[in-house]
N, C-alpha and C positions, 0 to 999 in steps of 0.2 A: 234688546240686542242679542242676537245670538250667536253661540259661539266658531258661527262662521265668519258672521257681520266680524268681530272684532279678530279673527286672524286673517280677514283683506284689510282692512283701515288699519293693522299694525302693519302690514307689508307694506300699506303705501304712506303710511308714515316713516318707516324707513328708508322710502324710495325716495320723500322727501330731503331726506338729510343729506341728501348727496349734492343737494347744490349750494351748504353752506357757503358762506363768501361771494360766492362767484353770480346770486342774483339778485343780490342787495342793489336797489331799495325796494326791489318785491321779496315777497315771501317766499318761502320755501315749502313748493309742492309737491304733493307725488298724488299719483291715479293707477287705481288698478282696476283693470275691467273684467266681471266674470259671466260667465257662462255657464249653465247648468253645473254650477255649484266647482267650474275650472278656472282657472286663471287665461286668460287669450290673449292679455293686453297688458302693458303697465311703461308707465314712464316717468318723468320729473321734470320740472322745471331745471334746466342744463346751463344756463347762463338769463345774463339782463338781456332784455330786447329779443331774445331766441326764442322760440315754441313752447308753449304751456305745457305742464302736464300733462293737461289734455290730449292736446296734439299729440303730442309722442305716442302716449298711450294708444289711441288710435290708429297710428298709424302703424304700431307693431301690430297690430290683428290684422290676420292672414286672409278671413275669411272675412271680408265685411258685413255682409249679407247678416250675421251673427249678432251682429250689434241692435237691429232691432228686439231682441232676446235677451239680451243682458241687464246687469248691474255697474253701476260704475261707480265707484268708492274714492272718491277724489278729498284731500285733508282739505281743503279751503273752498268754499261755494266758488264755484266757477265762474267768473269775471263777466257783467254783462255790456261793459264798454268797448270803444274803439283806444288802445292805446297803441305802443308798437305793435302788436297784435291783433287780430280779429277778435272779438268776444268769443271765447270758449262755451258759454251757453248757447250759440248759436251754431255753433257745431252741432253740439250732444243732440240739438234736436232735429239738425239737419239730416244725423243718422237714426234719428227714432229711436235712442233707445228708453229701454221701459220703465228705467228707475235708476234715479242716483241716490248716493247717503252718502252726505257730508258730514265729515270733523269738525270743523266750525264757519260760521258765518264771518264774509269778510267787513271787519270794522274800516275798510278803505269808504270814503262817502261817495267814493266813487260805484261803488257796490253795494254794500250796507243791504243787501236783501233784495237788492234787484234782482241778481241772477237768479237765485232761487223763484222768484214771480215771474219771471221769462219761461221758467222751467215747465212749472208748474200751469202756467196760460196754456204751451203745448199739450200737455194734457200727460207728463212727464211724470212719476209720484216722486217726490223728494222727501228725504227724511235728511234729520240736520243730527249735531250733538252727537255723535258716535265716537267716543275715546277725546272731548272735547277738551279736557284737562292734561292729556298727553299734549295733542295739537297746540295747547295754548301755551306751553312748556315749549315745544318746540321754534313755534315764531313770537316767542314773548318782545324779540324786538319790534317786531312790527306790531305788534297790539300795543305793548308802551307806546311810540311813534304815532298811533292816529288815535290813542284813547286816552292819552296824557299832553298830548302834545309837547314830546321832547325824546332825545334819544334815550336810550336804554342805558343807565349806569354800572359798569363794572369797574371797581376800585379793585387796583393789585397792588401789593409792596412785600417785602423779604425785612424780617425781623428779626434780630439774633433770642435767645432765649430768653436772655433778662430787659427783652423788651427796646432795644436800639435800632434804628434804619441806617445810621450812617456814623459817623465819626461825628465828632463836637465841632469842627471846622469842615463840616462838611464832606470829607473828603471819603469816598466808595468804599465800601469794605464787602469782600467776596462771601456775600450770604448766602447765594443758591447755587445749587449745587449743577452740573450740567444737561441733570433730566430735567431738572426745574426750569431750567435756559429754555430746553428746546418746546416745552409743554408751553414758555411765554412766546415765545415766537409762533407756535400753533393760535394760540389765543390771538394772535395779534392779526392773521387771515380771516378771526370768523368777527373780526369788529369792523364799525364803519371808516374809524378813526380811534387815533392813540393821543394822548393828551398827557403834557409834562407842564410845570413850573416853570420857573426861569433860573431858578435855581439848580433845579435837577439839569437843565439845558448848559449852565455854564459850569458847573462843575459836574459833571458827568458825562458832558459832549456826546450825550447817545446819539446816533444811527436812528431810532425805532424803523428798522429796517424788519424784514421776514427771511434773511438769510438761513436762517435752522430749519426752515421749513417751505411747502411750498405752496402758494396760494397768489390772491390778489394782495395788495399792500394795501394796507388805510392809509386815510388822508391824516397827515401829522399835525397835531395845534399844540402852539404855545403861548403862555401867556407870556408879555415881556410890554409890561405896561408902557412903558416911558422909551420903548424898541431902543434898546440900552446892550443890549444881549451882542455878541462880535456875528460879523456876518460870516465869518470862518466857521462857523461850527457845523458839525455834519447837519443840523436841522436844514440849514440855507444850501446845502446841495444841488436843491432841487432835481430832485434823484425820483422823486414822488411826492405829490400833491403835498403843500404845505402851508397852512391856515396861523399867522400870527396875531394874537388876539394882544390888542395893545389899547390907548387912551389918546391917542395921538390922532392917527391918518388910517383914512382906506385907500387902499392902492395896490393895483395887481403890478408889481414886478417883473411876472415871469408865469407862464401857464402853470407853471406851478408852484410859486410862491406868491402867494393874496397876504395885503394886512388888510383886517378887519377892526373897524375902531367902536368902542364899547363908552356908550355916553357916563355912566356914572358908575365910580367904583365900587360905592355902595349897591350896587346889586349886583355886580359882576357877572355872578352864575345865573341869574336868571334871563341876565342880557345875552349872555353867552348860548345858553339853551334856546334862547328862541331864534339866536344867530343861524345854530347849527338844523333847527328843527325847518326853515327857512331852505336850506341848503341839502335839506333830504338824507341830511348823515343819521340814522335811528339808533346806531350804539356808540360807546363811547369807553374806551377801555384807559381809566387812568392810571399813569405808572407811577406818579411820584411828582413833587417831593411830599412834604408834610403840610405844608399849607393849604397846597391841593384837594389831597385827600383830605385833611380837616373840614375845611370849606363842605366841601360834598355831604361829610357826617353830621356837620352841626346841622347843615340846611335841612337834614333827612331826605335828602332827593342820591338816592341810589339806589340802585335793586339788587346789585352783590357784591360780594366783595371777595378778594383770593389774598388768602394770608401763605406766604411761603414760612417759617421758622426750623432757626437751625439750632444745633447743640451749643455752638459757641457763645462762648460771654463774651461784651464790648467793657462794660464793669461802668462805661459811662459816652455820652452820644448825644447822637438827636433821638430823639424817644420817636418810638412806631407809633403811630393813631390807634386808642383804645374804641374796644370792640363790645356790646353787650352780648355778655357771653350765648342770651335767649336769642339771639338771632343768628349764632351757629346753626348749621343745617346738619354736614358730613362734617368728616377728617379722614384724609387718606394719606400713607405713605409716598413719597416719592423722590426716589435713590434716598440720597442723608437728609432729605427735609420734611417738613409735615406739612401738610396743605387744607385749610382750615379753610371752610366755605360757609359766608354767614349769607344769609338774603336779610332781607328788608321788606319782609311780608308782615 
């Protein structure tokens, strides 16, 4: 790779990142198209069901004629199916251009290397693996999603310092701070869905609303085994898509409030993940309460986790879910809290 290959596939890997949220459950593209060693072309994937990368990219160059001359640096192997879209490989070679290099191959079975053999048959050169470790960083949900088959795990919860999530009777206590607010509300647009207890549901009556910020809203699930939980509470607003994951009944109430019934409690989470991986939701951002988040730790099925902690003492509480320190990644400030980022690699 040369150090031009890798400052177009970092431009359109940043081109990519613009469609967080908004083209879940595809991946997030971008395409830069060059020309003697210039940029002529570039675009992203803009929403679900709208124009590839590709496309866009294309259709910003001025001069088409150009395109049999070029490069095209697209983060993800370009699509060789009929889905909302045309095939994007069918494009690239409609206009003859000379050579693609791709970030990474798509793990969809719907592609899995086709496009690149489509590419390639044309008489196309394709190079693969350029900045493949950024790329795969980038739509880790979508690679967990068809190479694990289950959504992507992100555990979040707020600590005080000596280790507490909430009061002994459960009841809230203001541990983050209002960066922290609004950075969870940011989190809450680039997830498929948000996920609470029943606990957290009835003494906390959260909204998991995206008020602080602007984007798509995930789909809400709760667990409320024995659907015991008051139908007053902001979860049953039906304000946006709402998934109660219960032992009882399936039954859609309302376009947007579904129960989904879960045969044995003894596996819960696993019934629950093949519920959701059925349902095309690929991340999954939980907030609480302790059970929850326990569940998830013990099973080891998570890929990260956001610790907010504050300076204050509880001196006693519901204790936070412990963390092996070796699976901290960063720590960064933010406003009065610390924010503690472990993976699960």
């Amino acid at each position: 790779m040369t150090s031009a290959d890798e400052l177009f596939m970092q431009r359109a890997l940043e081109l990519a990142e613009n469609g967080a949220g908004f083209v879940r459950p595809n991946p997030m593209v971008g395409c830069v198209i060059v020309h003697n060693n210039q940029i002529i072309g570039e675009g992203w994937h803009q929403k679900f069901g709208g124009p590839h990368a590709e496309v866009n990219a294309i259709i910003s160059v001025k001069d088409k004629n150009l395109l049999k001359e070029s490069t095209v640096y697209v983060t993800l192997e370009p699509c060789s199916h009929f889905g909302k879209t045309p095939p994007c490989a069918d494009l690239l070679i409609k206009y003859g251009v000379q050579k693609v290099i791709i970030c990474n191959e798509d793990p969809n079975p719907l592609v899995a290397g086709r496009g690149i053999i489509k590419l390639r048959e044309a008489g196309i050169v394709v190079q693969s693996g350029f900045l493949a470790e950024k790329g795969s960083v980038l739509n880790r949900r979508f690679f967990c999603f068809h190479q694990k088959q289950r959504p992507y795990i992100v555990l979040k919860w707020a600590e005080t310092a000596d280790g507490f999530i909430a009061k002994e009777n459960y009841e809230p206590v203001a541990i983050s701070g209002s960066l922290a607010k609004n950075l969870v509300h940011k989190w809450r647009t680039e997830e498929a869905a948000i996920f609470v207890g029943s606990n957290t549901a009835k003494f906390d009556n959260p909204k998991l609303s995206i008020r602080e910020w602007f984007g798509p809203p995930p789909v809400r699930l709760v667990i409320d085994k024995n659907l015991s939980l008051s139908p007053h509470l902001h979860l049953f607003d039906k304000s946006q898509p709402t998934i109660v994951l219960n032992f009882q009944r399936d039954e859609v109430l309302h376009e947007n409030l579904e129960l989904v019934r879960l045969e044995l409690e003894a596996n819960f989470l696993s019934q629950m993940l093949y519920h959701l991986h059925q349902k095309q939701i690929q991340s999954v951002l939980v907030e609480g309460g302790t059970f929850l988040l326990k569940a998830f730790l013990q099973a080891g099925t998570w890929d990260e986790a956001r610790v907010f902690r504050s300076s204050e003492r509880l001196g006693s509480g519901i204790p936070a879910p412990e963390l092996s320190l070796h699976k901290l990644a960063e720590t960064t400030s933010i406003g009065e809290n610390q924010l503690f980022l472990h993976r699960n690699v």
